[in-house]
C-alpha positions in Angstrom: 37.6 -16.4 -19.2 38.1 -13.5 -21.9 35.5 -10.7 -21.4 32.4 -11.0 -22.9 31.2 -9.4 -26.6 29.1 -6.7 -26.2 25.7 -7.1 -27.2 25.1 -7.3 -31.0 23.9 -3.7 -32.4 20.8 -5.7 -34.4 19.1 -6.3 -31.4 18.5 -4.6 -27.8 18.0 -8.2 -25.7 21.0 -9.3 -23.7 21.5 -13.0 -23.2 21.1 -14.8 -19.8 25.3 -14.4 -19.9 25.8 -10.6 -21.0 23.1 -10.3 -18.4 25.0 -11.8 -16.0 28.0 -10.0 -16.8 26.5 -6.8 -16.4 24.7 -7.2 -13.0 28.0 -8.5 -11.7 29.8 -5.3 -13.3 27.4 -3.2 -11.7 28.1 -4.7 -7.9 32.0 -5.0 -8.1 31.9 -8.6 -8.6 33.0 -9.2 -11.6 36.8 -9.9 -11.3 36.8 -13.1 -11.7 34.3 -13.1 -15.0 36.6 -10.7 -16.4 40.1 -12.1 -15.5 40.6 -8.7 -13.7 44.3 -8.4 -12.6 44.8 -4.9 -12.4 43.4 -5.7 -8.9 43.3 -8.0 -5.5 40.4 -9.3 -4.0 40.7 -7.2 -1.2 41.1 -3.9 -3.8 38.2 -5.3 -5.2 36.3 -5.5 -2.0 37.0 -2.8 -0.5 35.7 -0.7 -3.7 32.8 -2.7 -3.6 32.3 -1.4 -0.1 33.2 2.2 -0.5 30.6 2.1 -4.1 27.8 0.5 -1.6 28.2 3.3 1.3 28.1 5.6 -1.3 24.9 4.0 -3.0 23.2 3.8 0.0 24.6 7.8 1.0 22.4 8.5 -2.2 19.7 6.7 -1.4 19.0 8.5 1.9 19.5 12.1 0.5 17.3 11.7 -2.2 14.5 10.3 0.2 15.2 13.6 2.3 14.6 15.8 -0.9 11.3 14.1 -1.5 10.6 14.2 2.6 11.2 18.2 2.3 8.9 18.4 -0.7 6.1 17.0 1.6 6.8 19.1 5.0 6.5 22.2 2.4 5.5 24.9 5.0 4.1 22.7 7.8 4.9 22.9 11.4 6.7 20.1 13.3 5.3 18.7 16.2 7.7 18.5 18.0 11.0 16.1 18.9 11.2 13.2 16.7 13.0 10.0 18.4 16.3 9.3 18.1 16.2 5.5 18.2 13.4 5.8 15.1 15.0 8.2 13.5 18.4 5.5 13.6 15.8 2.3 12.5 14.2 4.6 10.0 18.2 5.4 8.3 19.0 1.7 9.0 15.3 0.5 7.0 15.9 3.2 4.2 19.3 3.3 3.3 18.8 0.6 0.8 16.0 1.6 -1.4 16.7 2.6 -4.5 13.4 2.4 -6.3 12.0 5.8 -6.8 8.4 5.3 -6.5 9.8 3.3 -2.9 11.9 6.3 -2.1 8.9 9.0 -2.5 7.1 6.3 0.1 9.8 7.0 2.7 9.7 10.5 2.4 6.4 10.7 2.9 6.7 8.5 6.2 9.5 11.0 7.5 7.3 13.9 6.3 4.5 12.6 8.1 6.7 11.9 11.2 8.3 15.0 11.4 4.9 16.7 11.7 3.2 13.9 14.1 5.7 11.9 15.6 4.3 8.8 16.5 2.5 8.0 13.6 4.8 5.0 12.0 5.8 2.0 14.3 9.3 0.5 13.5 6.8 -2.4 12.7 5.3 -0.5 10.0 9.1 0.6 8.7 9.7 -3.2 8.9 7.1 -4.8 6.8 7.6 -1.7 4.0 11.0 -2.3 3.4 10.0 -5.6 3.0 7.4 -5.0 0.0 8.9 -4.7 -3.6 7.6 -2.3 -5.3 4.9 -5.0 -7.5 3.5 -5.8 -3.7 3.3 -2.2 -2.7 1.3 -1.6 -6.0 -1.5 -4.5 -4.8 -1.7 -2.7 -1.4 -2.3 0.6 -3.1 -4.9 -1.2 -5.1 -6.6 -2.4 -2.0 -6.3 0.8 -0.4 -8.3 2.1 -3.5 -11.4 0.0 -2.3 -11.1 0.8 1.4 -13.3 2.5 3.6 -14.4 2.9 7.5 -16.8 4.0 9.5 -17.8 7.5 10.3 -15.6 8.7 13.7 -12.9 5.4 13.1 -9.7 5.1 11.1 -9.6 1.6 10.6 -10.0 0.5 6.9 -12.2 -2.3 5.7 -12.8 -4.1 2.4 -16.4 -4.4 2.0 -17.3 -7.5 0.2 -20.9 -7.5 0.4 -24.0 -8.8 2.7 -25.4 -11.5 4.3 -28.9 -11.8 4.6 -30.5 -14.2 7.2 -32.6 -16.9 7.3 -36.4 -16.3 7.4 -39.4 -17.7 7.4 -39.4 -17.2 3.5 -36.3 -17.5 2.7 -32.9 -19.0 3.3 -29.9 -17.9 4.6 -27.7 -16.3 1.5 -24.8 -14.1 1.2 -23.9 -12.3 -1.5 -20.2 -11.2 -2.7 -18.2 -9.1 -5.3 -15.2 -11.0 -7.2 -12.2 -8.8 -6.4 -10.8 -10.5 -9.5 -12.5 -7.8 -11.2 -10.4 -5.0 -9.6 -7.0 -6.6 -10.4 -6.9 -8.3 -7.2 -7.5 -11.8 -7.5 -7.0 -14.2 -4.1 -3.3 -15.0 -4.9 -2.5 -11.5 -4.3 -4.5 -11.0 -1.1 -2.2 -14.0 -0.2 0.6 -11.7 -0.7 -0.6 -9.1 1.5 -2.3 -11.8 4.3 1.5 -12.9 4.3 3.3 -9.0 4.9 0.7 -9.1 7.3 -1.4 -6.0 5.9 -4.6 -7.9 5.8 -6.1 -10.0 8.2 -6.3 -13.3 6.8 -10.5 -13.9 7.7 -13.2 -12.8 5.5 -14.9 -11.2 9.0 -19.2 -10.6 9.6 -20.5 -7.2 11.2 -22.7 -7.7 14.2 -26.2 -6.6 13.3 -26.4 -3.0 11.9 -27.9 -0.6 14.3 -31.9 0.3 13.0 -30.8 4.4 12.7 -28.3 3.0 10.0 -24.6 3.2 9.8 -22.2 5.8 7.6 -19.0 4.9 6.0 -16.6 6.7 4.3 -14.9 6.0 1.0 -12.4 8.9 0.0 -14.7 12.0 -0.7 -17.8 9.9 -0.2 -20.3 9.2 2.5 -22.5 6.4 2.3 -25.6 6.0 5.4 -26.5 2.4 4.9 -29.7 1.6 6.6 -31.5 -1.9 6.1 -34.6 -2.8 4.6 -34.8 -5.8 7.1 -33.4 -7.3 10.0 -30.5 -9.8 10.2 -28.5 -8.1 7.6 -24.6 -8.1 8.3 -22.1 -7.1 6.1 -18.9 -9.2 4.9 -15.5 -7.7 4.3 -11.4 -8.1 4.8 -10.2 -5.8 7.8 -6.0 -3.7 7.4 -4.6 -4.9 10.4 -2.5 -2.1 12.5 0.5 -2.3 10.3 -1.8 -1.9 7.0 -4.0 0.9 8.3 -0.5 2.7 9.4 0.8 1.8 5.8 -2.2 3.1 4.1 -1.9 6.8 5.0 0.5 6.9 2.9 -1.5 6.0 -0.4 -4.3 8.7 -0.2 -6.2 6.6 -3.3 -9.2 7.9 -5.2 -11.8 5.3 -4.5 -12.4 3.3 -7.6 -15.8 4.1 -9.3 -16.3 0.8 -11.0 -15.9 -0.7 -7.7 -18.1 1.7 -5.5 -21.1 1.2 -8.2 -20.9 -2.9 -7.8 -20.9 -2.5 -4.5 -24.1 -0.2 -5.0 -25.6 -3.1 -6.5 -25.0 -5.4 -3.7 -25.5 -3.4 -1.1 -29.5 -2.0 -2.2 -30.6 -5.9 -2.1 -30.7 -5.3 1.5 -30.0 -1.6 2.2 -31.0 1.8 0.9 -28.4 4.0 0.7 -28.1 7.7 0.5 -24.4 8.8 -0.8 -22.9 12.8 0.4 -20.2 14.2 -1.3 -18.1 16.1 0.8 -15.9 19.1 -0.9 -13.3 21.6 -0.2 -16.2 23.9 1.4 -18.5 22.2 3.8 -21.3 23.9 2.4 -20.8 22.7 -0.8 -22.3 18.9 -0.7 -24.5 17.2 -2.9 -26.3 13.6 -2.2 -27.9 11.1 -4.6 -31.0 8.7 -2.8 -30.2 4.9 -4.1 -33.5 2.9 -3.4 
């Protein structure tokens, strides 16, 4: 087969074929499109190999210059381990994405100063993600909060109010639709095992209230009434490890729907917390 044209000046798209040819051009594994016989196949393959070890060469040095940029001035804590540090090379050494790459320099930034912190697990199920998936986790991570004194993140969804002698049992939800995150891509993230699959119920709500945490903001629920739980999606260990890495803003939109929810069964009383601890403010949500 003679090589293919190049693509016509009048327009930018490449066909199906030219796209072909290109992609294979790219890897080494063209010969054969090309009628290539300036060359063997073991020539061929063993350019291939050297242009891969030196892709993969660049990949990890460039994650290392966006790993320095993180440790900046701070102290290590201490020796990291050698058989992590060898998974970690192993895991990394193919990501060539930048917004991927500036993920696994934070990881080794992070690591370097607390090692510990990221299980090969973790290391696992992110080199695993494209870079669309890792987008829907940082979106999640966005809406996340936890209780006062815990790490683990939740996605509040809303309450349940129990039966009475007025009224009937009825629970009440948001539509993450809303927030770009419609149930196909919780699938996605239920399957990389960052979510837990169950929409899970709190146990009753202690009567002093309860205080949760949502980026810069500290809500004290306390109910109006008894048997009011409320409904949410839980990180499993891999996520909650996965989301220190994607220190999101918590959306506003999202915080005042919840708001709405929330006050049909709760007042709630909302602290901002600052640089300075003496500098807070608070609002008083009936």
């Amino acid at each position: 087969m003679a090589d293919l044209p190049p693509p016509k000046k009048e327009s930018s798209i490449l066909s199906s074929q030219e796209q072909t040819l290109r992609l294979a051009r790219s890897r080494g594994i063209d010969g054969m499109l090309t009628r290539n016989s300036d060359s063997t196949f073991e020539q061929r393959a063993t350019f291939r190999h050297l242009a891969d070890q030196a892709a993969r060469q660049r990949n990890l040095e460039a994650i290392m210059v966006m790993a320095s940029r993180h440790c900046e001035e701070t102290a290590a804590g201490g020796e990291m381990d050698s058989d992590w540090l060898t998974r970690f090379l192993q895991l990394a050494e193919d990501i060539s994405m930048v917004p991927m790459q500036q993920l696994w320099g934070r990881i080794f930034a992070i690591e370097v100063a607390t090692p510990g912190r990221f299980s090969i697990r973790a290391l696992t199920t992110l080199k695993e993600m494209t870079q669309r998936e890792a987008q829907l986790f940082q979106r999640v991570c966005a809406l996340t909060c936890h209780y006062a004194g815990s790490d683990e993140q939740r996605l509040l969804l809303g309450l349940h109010k129990g039966a009475s002698l007025l009224s009937r049992a009825k629970a009440t939800r948001l539509g993450l639709g809303k927030y770009r995150l419609p149930y196909n891509a919780l699938l996605q993230l239920f399957e990389l095992g960052l979510l837990h699959r169950s929409e899970l119920e709190s146990g009753p709500l202690p009567a002093d209230g309860v205080e949760l945490e949502f980026g810069n903001q500290r809500w004290r629920l306390q109910c109006k009434q008894h048997n009011i739980t409320l409904l949410y999606y839980r990180l499993t260990p891999v996520g909650n490890e996965l989301a220190q890495l994607l220190q999101e803003s918590p959306l506003e939109e999202y915080l005042q729907d919840l708001k709405t929810v929330l006050v049909q069964g709760m007042q709630i009383e909302v602290q901002l917390t600052a640089a300075e601890p003496t500098a807070t403010a608070g609002e008083q949500t009936p």
